[in-house]
N, C-alpha and C positions, 0 to 999 in steps of 0.2 A: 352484510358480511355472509359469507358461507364457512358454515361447519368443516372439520375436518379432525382426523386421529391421527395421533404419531406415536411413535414408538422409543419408549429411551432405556437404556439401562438403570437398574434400580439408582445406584449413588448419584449417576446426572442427574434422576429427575430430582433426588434430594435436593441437589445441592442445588437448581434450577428453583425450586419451588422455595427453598431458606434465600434467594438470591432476589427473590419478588418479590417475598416477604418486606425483606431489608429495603426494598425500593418503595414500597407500598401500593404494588399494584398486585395485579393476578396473575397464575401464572401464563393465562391466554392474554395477559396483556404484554409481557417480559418476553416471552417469544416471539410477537408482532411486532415489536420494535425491534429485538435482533435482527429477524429479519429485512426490516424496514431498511436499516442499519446497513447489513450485508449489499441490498439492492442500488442501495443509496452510493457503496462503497469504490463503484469506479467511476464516479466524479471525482475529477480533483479538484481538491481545496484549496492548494498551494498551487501559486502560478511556476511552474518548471523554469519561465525564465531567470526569476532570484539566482539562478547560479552562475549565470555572466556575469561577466567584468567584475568577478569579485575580488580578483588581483589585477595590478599592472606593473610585471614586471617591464614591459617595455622593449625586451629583447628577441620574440620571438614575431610572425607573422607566418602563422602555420599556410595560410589561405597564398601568400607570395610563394612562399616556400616548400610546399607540399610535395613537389616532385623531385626536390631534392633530399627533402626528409627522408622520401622511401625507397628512393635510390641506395641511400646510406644504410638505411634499416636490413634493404635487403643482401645489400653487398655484402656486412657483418655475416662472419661464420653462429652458426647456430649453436646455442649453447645445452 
């Protein structure tokens, strides 16, 4: 591991240092994990496709339809 300083406002580092406490590490260990945490955090966890097919209404077919969609969309006056 390498050393290093930071810098926090008095109440963060309180409330930082009562928040490792309550965890029961240190607080150079609570800020290794947030970070960890932060690094870790543009993985996704949830696979993005869960949001298909979550209905079937059955009446539409955007991908047949699409350029009549936007013919209509764009024909409408703007509101």
């Amino acid at each position: 591991m390498t050393r290093t300083q930071l810098s926090f406002e008095h109440d963060m580092l309180r409330d930082a240092r009562d928040r490792a406490r309550e965890m029961g590490v240190s607080l150079a260990e609570y800020v290794r994990r947030l970070v960890s945490a932060d690094l870790q955090g543009t993985k996704r966890s949830v696979d993005p496709g869960v949001v298909f097919d979550l209905g079937c209404s059955g009446g539409s077919d955007v991908a047949r339809d699409k350029d009549r969609m936007l013919a209509e969309a764009f024909a409408e006056p703007r509101r």
